[in-house]
MIVO-681404 format. One line per field, with one value per residue (C-alpha): residue number from 1; x, y, z. Coordinates in Angstrom, 2 decimals. Layout:
resi <- c(NUM_...) $
c1 <- c(X_...) $
c2 <- c(Y_...) $
c3 <- c(Z_...) $
END
This chain:
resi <- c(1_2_3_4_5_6_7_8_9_10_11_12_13_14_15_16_17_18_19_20_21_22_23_24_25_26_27_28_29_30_31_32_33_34_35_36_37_38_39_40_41_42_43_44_45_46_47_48_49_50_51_52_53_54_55_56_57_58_59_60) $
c1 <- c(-29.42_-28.35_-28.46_-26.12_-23.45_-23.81_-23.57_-20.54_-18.96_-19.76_-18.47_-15.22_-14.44_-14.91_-12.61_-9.83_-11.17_-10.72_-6.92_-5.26_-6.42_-5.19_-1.76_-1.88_-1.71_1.39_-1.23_-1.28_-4.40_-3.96_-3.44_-6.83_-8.78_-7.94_-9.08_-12.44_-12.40_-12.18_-10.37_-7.42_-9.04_-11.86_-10.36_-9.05_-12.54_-13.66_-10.52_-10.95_-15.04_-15.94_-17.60_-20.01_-19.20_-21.36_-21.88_-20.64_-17.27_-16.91_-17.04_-13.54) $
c2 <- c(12.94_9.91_7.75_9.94_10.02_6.10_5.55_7.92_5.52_2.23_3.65_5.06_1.49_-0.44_1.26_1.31_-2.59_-2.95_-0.95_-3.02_-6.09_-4.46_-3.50_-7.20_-8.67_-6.38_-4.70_-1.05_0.91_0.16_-3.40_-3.09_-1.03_-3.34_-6.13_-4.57_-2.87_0.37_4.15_4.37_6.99_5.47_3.21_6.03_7.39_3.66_3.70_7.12_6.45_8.83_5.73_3.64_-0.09_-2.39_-5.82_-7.22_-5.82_-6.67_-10.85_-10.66) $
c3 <- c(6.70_8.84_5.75_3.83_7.01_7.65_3.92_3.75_6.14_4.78_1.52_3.05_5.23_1.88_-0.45_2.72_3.16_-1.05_-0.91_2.31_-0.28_-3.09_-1.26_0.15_-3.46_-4.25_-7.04_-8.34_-8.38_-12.79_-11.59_-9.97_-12.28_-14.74_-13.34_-12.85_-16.43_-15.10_-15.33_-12.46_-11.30_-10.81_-8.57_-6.56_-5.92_-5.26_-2.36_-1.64_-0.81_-3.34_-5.62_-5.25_-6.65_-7.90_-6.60_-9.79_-9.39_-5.61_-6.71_-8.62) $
END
């Protein structure tokens, strides 16, 4: 249970970590998503800690 809650948390301080860099470059969430050959909504979710990322994705 404790890894669930910490992981919750990690998740949820990256994707507001990943949208204050995001809002930083002047980008859109489209912007983002297609930089990272994604759905907009999936970059929601990835803001929104809904989504896990991969590593991959994190090095652009």
């Amino acid at each position: 249970m404790t890894t669930n809650i910490l992981d919750n948390i990690y998740l949820r301080t990256l994707g507001e970590l990943l949208q204050q860099a995001r809002k930083k470059c002047n980008m859109t969430q489209a912007d983002a998503a297609k930089i990272i050959d994604a759905a907009r909504t999936t970059m929601i979710a990835i803001e929104k800690g809904e989504r896990r990322i991969k590593v991959l994705i994190i090095y652009y």
